[in-house]
C-alpha positions as CSV (number, residue, x, y, z in Angstrom):
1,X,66.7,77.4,47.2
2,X,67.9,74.4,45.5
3,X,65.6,71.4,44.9
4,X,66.0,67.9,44.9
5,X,67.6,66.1,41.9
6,X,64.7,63.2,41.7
7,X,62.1,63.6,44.0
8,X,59.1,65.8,43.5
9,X,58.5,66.3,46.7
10,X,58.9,69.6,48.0
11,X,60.0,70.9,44.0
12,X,58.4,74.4,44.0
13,X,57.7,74.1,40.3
14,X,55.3,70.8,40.9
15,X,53.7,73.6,43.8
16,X,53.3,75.8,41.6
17,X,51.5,73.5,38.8
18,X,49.7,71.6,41.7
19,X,48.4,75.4,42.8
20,X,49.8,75.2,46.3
21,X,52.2,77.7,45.1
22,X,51.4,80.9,43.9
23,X,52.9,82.7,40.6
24,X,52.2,85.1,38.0
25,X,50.8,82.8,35.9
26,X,51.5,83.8,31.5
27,X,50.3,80.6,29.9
28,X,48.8,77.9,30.2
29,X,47.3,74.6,28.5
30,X,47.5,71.0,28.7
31,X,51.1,69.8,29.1
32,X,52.8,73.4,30.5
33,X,52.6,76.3,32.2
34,X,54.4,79.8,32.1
35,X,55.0,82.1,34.5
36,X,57.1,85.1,35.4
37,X,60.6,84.7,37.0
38,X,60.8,86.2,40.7
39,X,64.5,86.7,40.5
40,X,64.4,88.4,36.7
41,X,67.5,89.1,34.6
42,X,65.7,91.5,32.2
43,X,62.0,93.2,32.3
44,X,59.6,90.2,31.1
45,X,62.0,87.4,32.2
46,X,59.7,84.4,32.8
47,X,60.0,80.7,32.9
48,X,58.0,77.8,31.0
49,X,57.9,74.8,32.6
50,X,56.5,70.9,31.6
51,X,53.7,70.1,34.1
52,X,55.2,66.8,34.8
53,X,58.4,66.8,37.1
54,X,61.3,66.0,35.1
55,X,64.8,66.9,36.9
56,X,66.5,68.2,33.8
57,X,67.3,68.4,29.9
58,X,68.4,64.7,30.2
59,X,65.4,63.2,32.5
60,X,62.8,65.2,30.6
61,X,60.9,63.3,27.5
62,X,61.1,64.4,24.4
63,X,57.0,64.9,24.1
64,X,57.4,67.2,27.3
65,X,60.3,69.1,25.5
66,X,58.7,69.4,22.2
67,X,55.5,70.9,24.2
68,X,57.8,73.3,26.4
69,X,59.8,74.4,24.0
70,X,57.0,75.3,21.5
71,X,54.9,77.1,24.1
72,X,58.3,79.1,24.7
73,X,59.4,79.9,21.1
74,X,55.6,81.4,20.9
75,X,56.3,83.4,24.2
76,X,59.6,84.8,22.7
77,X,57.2,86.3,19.9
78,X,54.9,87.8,21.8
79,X,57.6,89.5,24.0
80,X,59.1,90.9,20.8
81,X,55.9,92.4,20.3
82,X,54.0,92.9,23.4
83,X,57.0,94.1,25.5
84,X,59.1,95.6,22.6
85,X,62.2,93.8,23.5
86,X,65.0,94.4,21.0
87,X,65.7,90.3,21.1
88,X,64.9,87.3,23.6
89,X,67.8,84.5,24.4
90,X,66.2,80.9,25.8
91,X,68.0,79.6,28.5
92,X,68.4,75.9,29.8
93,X,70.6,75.0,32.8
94,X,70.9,71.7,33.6
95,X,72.7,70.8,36.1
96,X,74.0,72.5,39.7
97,X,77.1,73.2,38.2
98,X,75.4,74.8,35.0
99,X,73.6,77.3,37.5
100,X,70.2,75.3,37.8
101,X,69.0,75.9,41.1
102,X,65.1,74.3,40.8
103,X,65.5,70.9,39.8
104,X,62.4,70.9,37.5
105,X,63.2,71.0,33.7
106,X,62.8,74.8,32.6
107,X,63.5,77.0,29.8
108,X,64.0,81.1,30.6
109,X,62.6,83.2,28.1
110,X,64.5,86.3,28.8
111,X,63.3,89.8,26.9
112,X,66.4,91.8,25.5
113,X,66.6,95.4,25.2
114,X,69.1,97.7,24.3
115,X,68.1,99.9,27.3
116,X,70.1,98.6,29.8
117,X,67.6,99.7,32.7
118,X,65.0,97.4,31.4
119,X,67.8,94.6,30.5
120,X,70.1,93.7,33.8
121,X,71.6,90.4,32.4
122,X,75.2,90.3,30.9
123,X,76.8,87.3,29.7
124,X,79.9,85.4,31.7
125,X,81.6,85.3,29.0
126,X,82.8,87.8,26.1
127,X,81.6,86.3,22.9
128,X,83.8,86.6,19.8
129,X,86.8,85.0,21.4
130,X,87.1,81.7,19.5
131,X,88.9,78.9,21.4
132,X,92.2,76.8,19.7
133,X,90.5,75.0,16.2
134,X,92.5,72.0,17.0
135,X,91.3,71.4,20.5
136,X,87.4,72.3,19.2
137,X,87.9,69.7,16.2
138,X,88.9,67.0,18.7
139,X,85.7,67.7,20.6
140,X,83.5,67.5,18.0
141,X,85.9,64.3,17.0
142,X,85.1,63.1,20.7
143,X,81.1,64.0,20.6
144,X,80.4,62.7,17.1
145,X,81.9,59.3,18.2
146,X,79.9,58.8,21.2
147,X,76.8,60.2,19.2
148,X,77.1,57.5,16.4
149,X,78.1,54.6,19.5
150,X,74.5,55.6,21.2
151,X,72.7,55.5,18.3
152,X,74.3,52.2,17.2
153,X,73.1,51.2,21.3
154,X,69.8,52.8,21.2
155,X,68.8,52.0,17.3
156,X,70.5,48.0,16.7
């Protein structure tokens, strides 16, 4: 089910911090909430979510990504522990085309393991295939540009 970009109305996520939706709530405190993923790519795989709606990684402010991100990295230990997951990957789509499907800023905190029963994710891509160096030093020629131009904008 895909959400609405901007509106918060009728975002699942916002249900599920307003308590109208149900979850299996991990975490919780003032400024987020965690709770297990219903569509799991790995045993464990749960989402942590700001409590106020923000579409994506661009919309979202940076106090409500500091907050989310934190309470995730301190997941991600605990599922090293707790669940003895091999590694954890944190996951951010943002963006339809990026594979975000709940338009309510969210990082995945997927467990790894090395038992592939427990561990049903694979990657899209096969790392370890570097792309042409001249075409990724023009990109990094391109993003550095636009980097220092915004901060020029955003910092006169």
């Amino acid at each position: 089910m895909i959400e609405e970009a901007d509106s918060t109305a009728g975002c699942v996520f916002c249900g599920i911090v307003a308590g109208t939706v149900s979850c299996a709530k991990v975490a919780e405190d003032a400024d987020t909430l965690a709770f297990m993923d219903i569509d799991p790519g790995s045993d464990g795989h749960l989402l942590v979510i700001p409590k106020r709606h923000s579409a994506g990684l661009v919309e979202i402010s940076a106090d409500d990504l500091v907050a989310t991100t934190l309470t995730a990295q301190r997941i991600a230990e605990v599922v090293l522990s707790a669940l003895g997951a091999d590694g954890v990957n944190l996951l951010n789509c943002s963006g339809a085309e990026a594979w975000q499907t709940v338009f309510h800023f969210h990082l995945h905190v997927i467990p790894r393991y090395r038992d592939k029963s427990k561990d049903r994710l694979e990657l899209p891509f096969e790392p370890g295939m570097p792309a042409d160096a001249d075409a990724i030093a023009e990109r990094a020629r391109v993003l550095a540009a636009a980097l220092a131009k915004d901060s020029i904008t955003r910092h006169p």
